[in-house]
N, C-alpha and C positions, 0 to 999 in steps of 0.2 A: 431407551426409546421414548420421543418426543411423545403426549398423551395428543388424544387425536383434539384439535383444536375447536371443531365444529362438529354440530350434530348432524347425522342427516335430516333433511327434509323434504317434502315434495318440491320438484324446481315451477317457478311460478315466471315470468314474466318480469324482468330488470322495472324497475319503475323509475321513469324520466325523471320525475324531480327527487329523485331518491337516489343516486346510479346506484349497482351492484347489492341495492338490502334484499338478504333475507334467501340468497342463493346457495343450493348446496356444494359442501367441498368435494372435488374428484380427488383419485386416487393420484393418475398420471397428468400433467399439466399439458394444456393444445400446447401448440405453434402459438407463443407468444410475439403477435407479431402486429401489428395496425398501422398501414402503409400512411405519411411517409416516417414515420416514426415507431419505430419496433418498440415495444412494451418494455422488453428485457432492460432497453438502455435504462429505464427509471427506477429496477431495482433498488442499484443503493441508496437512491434520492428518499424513496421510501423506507427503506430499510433504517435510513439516518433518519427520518421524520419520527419515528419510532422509536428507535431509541431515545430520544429526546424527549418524549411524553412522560411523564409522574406519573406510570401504572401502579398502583397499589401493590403491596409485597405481596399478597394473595393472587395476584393475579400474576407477580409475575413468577414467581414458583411454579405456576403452572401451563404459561402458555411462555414464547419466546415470539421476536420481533420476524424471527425468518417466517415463522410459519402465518403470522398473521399479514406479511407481504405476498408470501405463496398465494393467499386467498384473495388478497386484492385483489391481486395479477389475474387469478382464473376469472375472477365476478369481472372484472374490466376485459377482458378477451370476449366473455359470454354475452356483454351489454355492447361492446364496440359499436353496434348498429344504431345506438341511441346519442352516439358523440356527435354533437353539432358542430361543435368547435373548427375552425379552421387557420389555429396556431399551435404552436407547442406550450407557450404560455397559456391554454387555456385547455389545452391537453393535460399538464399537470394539476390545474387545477382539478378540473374533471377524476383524475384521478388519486388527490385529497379527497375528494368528497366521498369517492370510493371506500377510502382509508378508514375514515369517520367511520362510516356506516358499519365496516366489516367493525369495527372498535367497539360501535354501539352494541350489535348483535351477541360479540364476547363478552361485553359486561352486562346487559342483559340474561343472556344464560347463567352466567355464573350465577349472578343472584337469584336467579328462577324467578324473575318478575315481570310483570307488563312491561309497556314503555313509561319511561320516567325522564319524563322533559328536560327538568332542573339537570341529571345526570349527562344528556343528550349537548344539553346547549356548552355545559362544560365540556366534554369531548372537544366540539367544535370551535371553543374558544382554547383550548390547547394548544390544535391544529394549530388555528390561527397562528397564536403567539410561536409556536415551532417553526412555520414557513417566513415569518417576517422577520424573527433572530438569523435561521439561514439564510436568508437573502442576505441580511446584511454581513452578516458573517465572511458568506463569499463575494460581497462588494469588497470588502474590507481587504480581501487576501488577493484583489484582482492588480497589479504590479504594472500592467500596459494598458491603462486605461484609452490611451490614444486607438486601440483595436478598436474598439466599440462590440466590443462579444455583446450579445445579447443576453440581459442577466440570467433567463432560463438557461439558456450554454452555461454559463458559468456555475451554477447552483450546479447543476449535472455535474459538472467538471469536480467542482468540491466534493460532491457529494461520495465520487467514487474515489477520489484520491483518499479519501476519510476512510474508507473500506480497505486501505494498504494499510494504512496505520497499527502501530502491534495496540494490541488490546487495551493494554493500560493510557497507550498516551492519545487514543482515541475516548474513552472514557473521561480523561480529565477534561478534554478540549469540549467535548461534548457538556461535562455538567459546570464547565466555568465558562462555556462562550454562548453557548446554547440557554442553557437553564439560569444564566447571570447568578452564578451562585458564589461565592467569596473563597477562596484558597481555601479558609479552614472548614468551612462544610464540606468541599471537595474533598479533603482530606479526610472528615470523618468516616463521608461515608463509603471514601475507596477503603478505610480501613491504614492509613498511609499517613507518616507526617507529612505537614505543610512545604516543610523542605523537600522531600521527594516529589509531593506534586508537582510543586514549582520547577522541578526539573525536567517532570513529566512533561508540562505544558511546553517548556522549551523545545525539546528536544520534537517535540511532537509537532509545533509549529515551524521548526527550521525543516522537518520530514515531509511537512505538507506542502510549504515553498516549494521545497526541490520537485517532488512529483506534479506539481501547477506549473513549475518552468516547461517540465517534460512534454505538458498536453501543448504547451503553445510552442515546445521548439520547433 
């Protein structure tokens, strides 16, 4: 059984230039829902943003990507009222920032300390580098540019085809496309020769084609 990810706290008021800090976790998740775009679709978008980050081996023993999306998701259902935004580009961002914060709050408790800026602005400069490697990641895998898909579409679109992929050759594509890491890092530290990753990534990038044909057939 997953250890529970958050502490309780008294629930306080979303803070506007903050989204979602410092909210407590429920048990059963709302109606994940914020018209005209449902919450749920950005799951894996997050789900993938997350795994993508260099959480320390401490933290990640102890907590896991699903349940610190779980928390997004409820702090962004509970703050909905405070989205100004009126795109979906600006809907995900809104919900990066989310991500942040619920990330900061994790590695704040864990270390049982105040706030710690220098820790804070790296989070967010993670983030960053994760949504701009995606992005191009899924420019890069887009095949009919003549569409003109809107890159948020498309980043969704990857994001969930990535979510098909068997475990390992989502992994490799993740720490060789994602995290710009060399075949034999990848290898180290899937615990795998170079030769096998390299097969991983094949096999994983011709899996990901097929299911990005499937969204646009």
């Amino acid at each position: 059984m997953t250890p529970a990810l958050f502490h309780r706290a008294p629930p306080r008021e979303p803070n506007v230039t903050g989204p979602g800090s410092g909210a407590p976790r429920r048990a059963a998740p709302p109606e994940l829902s914020m018209s005209p775009w449902p919450l749920e679709r950005y799951r894996p978008l997050l789900r993938l943003q997350a795994r993508s980050l260099q959480i320390g081996a401490r933290l990640r023993r102890r907590f896991d990507e699903s349940d610190l999306v779980q928390e997004t998701l409820l702090r962004a259902q509970r703050s909905a009222g405070h989205f100004r935004g009126g795109s979906e580009r600006q809907l995900i961002a809104w919900l990066q920032a989310i991500l942040a914060n619920t990330l900061k709050d994790l590695v704040r408790r864990e270390h049982a300390v105040g706030r710690d800026v220098a820790r804070e602005q790296e989070i967010i400069a993670a983030l960053s580098r994760s949504s701009m490697r995606l992005e191009q990641f899924a420019v890069a895998r887009d095949e009919t540019p003549s569409q003109a898909l809107h890159r948020e579409e498309l980043v969704v679109r990857v994001a969930a085809a990535m979510e098909r992929l068997e475990q390992d050759q989502r992994d490799a594509i993740i720490l060789r496309e994602m995290q710009g890491l060399p075949v034999k890092e990848v290898a180290d530290r899937m615990g795998k020769t170079e030769k096998a990753v390299a097969g991983l990534l094949l096999r994983g990038r011709k899996r990901l084609r097929e299911l990005l044909a499937a969204y646009q057939g």
